[in-house]
PAGU-295046 format. One line per field, with one value per residue (C-alpha): residue in three letters; chain; z, x, y. Coordinates in Angstrom, 3 decimals, always signed. Each point is the difference from the previous one (the first is absolute). Example, Ala and Ser with C-alpha at 12.3 -4.5 7.8 and 13.67 -1.06 7.14 Angstrom:
2
res	[ALA / SER]
chain	[A / A]
pz	[+7.800 / -0.660]
px	[+12.300 / +1.370]
py	[-4.500 / +3.440]
***
This chain:
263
res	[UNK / UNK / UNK / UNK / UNK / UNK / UNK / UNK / UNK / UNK / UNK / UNK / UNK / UNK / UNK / UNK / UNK / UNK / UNK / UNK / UNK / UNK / UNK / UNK / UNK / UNK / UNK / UNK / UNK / UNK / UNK / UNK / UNK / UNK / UNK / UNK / UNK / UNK / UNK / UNK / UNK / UNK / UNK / UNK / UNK / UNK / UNK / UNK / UNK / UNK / UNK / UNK / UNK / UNK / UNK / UNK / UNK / UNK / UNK / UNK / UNK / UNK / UNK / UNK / UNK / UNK / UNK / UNK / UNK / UNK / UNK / UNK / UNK / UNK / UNK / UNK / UNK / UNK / UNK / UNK / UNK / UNK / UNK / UNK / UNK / UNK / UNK / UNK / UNK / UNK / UNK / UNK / UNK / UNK / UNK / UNK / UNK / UNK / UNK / UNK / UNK / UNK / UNK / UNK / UNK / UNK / UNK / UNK / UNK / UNK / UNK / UNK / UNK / UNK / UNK / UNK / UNK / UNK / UNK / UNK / UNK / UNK / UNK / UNK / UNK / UNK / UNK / UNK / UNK / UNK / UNK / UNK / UNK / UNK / UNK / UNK / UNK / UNK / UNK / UNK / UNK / UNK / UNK / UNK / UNK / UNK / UNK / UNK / UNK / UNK / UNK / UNK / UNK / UNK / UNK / UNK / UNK / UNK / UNK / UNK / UNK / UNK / UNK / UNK / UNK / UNK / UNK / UNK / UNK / UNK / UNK / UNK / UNK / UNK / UNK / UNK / UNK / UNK / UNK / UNK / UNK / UNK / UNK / UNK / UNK / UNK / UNK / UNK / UNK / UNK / UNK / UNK / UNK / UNK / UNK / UNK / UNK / UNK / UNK / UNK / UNK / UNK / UNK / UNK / UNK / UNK / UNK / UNK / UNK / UNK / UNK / UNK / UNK / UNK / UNK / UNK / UNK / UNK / UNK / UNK / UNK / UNK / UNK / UNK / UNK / UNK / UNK / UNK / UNK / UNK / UNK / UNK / UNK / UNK / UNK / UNK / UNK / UNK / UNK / UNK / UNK / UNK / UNK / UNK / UNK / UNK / UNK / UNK / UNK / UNK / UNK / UNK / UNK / UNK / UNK / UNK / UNK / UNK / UNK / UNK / UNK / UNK / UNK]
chain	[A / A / A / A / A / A / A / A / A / A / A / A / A / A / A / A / A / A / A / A / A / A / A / A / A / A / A / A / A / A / A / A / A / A / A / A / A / A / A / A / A / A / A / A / A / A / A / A / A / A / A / A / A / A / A / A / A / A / A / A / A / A / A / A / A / A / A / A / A / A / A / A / A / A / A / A / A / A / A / A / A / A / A / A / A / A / A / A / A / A / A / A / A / A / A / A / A / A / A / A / A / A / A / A / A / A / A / A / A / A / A / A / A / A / A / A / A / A / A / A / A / A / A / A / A / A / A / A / A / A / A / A / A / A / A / A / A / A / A / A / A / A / A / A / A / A / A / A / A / A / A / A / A / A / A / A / A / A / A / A / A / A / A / A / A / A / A / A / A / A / A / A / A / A / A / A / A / A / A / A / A / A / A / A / A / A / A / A / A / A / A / A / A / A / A / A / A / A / A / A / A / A / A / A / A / A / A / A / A / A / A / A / A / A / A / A / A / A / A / A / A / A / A / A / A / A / A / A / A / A / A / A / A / A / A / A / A / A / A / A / A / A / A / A / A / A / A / A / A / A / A / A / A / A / A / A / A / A / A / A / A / A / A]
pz	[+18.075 / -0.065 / -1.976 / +0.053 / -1.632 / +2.498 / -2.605 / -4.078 / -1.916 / -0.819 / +3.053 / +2.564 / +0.535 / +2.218 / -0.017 / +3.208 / -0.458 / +2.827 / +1.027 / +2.890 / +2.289 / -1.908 / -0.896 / -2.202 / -2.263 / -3.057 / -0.309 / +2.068 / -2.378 / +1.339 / +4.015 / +2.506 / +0.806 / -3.321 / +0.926 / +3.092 / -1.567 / -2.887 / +2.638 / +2.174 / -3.137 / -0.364 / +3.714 / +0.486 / +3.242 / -1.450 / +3.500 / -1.737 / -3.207 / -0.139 / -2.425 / -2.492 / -3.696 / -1.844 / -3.840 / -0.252 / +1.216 / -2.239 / +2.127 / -1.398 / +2.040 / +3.460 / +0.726 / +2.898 / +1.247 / +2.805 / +1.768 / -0.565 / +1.253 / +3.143 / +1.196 / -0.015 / -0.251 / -3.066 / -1.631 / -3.329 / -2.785 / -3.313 / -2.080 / +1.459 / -2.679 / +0.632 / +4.095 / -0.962 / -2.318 / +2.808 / +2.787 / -2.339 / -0.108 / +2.795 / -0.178 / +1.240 / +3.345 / +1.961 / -0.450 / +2.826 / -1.974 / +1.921 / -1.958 / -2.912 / -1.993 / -3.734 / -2.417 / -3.206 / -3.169 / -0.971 / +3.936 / +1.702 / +3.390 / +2.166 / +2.794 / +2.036 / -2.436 / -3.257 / -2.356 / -1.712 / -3.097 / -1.139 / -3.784 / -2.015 / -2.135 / -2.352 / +1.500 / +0.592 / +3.686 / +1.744 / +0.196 / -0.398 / +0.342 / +0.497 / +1.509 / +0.050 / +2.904 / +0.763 / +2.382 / -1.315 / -3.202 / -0.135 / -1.417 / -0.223 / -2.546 / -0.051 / -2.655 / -0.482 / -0.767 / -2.758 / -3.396 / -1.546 / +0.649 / -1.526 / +0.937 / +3.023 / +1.637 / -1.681 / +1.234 / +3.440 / -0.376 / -1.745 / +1.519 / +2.407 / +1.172 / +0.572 / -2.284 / +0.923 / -3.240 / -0.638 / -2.852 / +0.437 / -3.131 / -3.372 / -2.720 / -1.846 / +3.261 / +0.981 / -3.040 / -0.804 / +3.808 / +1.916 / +1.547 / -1.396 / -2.823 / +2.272 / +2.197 / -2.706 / -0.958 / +3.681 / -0.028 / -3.124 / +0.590 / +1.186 / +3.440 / -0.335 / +0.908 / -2.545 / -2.090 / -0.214 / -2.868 / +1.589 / +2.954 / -2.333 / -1.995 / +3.173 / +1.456 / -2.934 / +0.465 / +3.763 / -0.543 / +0.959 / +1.901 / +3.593 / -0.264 / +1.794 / +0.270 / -1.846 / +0.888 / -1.984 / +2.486 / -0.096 / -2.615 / -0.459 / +1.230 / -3.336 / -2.841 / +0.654 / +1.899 / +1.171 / -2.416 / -2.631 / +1.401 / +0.403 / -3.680 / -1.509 / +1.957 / -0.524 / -3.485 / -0.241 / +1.753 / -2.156 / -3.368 / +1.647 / +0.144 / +3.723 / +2.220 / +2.946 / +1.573 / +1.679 / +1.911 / +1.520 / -1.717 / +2.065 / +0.465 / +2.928 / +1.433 / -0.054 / +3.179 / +1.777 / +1.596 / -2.829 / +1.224 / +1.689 / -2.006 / +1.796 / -1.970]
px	[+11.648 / -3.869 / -2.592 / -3.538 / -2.700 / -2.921 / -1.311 / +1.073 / -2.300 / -1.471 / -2.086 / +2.652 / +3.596 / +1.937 / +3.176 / +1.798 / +3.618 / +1.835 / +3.015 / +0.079 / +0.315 / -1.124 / -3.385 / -1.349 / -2.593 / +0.328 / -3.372 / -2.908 / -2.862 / -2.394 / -1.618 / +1.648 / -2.229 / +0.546 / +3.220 / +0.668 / -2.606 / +2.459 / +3.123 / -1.784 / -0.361 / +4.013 / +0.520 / +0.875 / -0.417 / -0.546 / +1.885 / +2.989 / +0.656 / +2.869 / -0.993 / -2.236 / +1.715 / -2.068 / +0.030 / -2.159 / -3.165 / -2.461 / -2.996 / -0.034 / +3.137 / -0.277 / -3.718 / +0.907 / +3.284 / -1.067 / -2.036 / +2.845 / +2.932 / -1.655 / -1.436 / +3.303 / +2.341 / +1.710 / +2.566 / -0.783 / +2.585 / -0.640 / +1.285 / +0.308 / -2.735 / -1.780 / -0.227 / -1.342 / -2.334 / -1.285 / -0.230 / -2.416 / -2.533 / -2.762 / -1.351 / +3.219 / -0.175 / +2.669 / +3.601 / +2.310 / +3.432 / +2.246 / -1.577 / +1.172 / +2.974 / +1.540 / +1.560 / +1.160 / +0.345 / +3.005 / +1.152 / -0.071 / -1.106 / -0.704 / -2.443 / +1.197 / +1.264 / -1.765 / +1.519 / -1.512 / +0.189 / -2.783 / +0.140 / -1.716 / -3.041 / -1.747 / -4.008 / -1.684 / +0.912 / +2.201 / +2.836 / -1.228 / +3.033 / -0.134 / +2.401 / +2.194 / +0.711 / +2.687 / +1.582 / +3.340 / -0.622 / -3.566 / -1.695 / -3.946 / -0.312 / -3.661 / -0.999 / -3.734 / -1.474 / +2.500 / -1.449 / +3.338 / +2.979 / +3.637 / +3.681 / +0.254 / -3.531 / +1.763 / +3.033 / -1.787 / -2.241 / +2.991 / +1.489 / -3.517 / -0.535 / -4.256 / -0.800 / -4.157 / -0.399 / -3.020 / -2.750 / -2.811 / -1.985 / -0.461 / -0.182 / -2.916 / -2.103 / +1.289 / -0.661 / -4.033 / -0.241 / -2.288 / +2.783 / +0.240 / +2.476 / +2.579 / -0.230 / +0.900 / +2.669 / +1.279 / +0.454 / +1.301 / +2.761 / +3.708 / -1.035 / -3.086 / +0.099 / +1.756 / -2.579 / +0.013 / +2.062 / +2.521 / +0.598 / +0.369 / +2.662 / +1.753 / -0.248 / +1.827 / +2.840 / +0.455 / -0.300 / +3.500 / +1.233 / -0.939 / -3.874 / -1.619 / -3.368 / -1.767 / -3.062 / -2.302 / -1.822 / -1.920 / -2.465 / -2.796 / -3.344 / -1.828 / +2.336 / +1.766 / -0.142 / +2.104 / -0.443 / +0.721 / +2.981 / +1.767 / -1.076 / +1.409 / +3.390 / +0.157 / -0.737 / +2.701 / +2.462 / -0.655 / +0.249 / +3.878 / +0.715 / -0.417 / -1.037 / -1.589 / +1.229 / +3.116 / -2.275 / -3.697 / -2.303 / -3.052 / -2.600 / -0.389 / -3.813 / -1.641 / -2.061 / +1.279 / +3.466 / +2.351 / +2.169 / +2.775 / +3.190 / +3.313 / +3.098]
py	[-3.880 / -0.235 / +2.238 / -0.091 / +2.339 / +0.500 / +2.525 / +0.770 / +2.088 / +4.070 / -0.425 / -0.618 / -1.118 / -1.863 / -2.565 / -1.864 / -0.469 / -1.506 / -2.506 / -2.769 / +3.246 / +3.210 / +0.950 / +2.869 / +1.531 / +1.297 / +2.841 / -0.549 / +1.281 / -2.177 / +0.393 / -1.141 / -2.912 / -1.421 / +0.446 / -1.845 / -2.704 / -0.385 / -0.032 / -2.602 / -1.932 / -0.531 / -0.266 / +3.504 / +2.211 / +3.553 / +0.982 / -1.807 / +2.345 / +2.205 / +2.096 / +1.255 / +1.204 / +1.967 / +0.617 / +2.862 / +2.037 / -1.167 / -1.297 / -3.405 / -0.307 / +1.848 / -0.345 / -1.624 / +1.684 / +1.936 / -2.492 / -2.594 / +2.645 / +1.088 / -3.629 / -1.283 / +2.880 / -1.527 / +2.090 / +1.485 / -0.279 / +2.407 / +3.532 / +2.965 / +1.367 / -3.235 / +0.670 / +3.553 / -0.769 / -2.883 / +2.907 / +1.618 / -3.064 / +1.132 / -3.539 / -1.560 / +2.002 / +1.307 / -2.207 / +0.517 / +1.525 / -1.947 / -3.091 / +1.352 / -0.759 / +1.485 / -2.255 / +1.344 / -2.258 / -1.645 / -0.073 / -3.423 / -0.346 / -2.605 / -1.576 / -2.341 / -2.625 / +0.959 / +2.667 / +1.797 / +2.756 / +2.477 / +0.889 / +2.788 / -1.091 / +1.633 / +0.576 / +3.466 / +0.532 / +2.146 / -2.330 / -3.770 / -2.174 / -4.471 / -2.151 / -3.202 / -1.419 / -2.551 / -2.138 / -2.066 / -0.850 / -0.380 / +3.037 / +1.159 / +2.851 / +1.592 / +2.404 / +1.239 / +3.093 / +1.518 / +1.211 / -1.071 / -2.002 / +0.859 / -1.370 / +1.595 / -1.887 / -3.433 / +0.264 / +0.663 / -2.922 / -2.502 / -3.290 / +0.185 / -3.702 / +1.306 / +2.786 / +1.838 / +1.402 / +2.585 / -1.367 / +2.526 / -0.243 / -1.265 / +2.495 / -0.931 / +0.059 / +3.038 / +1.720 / -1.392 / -0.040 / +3.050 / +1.959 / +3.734 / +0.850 / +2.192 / -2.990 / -2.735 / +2.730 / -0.086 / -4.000 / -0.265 / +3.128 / -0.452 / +1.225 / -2.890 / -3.986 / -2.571 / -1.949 / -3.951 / +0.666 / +2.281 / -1.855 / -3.496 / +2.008 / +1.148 / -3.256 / -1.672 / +2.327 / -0.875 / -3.705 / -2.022 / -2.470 / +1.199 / +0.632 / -2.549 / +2.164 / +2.475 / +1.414 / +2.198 / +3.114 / +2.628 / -0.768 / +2.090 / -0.766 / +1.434 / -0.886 / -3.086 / -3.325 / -2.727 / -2.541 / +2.256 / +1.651 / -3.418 / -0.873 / +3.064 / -0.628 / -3.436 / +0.220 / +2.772 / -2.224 / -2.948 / +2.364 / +1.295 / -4.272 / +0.949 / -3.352 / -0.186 / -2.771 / +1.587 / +2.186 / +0.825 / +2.208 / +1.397 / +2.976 / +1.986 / -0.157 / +3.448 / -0.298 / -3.478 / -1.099 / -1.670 / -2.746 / +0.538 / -0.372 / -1.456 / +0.118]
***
């Protein structure tokens, strides 16, 4: 399985997951230019992708839907409340229905050769869900945007060979930093984005024997940045007796391509 992050980050979202004959996209927050850019970066045709999962309607993470859906009829793959709420965004245009699909959490489906399972996190939209995807025994487990994790989102995310695990912000900048109070109150809620500290704790749960990758996303623009995401998590890591030498730990660019990761 491949992933690659062509954009991570409050202004705009968007992961490639794909196998030696599947390709897909996980949110397209970001234009489509910057999309096929990113694509053409990893040696992708965007007429080549299969699918597009979505995790929920927040604009970070469907900016670019509509133009993407219609210019190369890709299938759409999300909730039931999701696909209503996303019929209700003027900006995204008119969808064709037939491009739509419902998934429901919990229920695996599968494209082509990749299967994959939606599961319920905790973020104020209608009905955000994520996803693991897997092919054999390799297994990609993505996780971003949830205020909280709990058993359930572990046992989702467990036994994931590459784990995209959200980082948005760092407390203390989020709490000196300009944003209004109810905002600050939004982040920091169980329907918010995990903090540095959050996602190192989380993290160090997941850790075992399979994790060849982790990857730290979605990091806020205003209250956090990539050095000091990594530091908190390594530092975390190294506290649990947790080394880094049986597997790769990395942040995904906000604005830029990442690398591609193979496993």
């Amino acid at each position: 399985m491949k992933l690659c992050s062509i954009a991570s980050g409050s202004s705009g979202n968007c992961i490639y997951v794909g196998s030696d004959r599947t390709n897909l996209l996980v949110d397209v927050g970001i234009s489509a230019k910057r999309i096929e850019s990113g694509l053409s970066r990893i040696d992708i045709n965007p007429d080549t992708i299969q699918g597009i999962l979505i995790t929920h309607e927040h604009t970070d993470h469907v900016a670019g839907l509509g133009v993407m859906a219609r210019r190369y009829h890709i299938p759409i793959y999300a909730t039931y409340e999701t696909v209503m709420a996303l019929r209700r965004i003027k900006t995204l245009g008119e969808i064709p229905d037939e491009l739509y699909n419902y998934i429901e959490p919990d229920k695996e489906f599968k494209i082509d050769d990749i299967c994959i399972e939606p599961f319920s996190t905790s973020h104020d939209a209608v009905a955000p869900v994520c996803y693991t995807m897997h092919i054999d025994e390799k297994k990609v487990g993505i996780a971003t945007d949830l205020g909280k994790y709990d058993d359930y989102i572990m046992s989702k995310l467990k036994d994931s060979d590459l784990l995209m695990i959200e980082a948005n912000h760092d407390i203390n900048m989020l709490m000196v930093g300009r944003y209004p109070y109810y905002l600050k109150q939004r982040i920091l809620g169980e329907r918010g984005h995990l903090s540095n500290d959050t996602s190192a704790d989380l993290i160090g749960k997941l850790v075992g024997k399979k994790n060849q990758h982790i990857i730290l996303a979605h990091l806020s623009k205003e209250n956090n940045y990539e050095e000091l995401a990594y530091e908190t998590v390594l530092c975390e890591l190294t506290r649990l007796g947790i080394g880094t030498s049986e597997f790769k730990l990395s942040v995904a660019h906000r604005d830029i391509c990442s690398d591609l990761v193979v496993l």
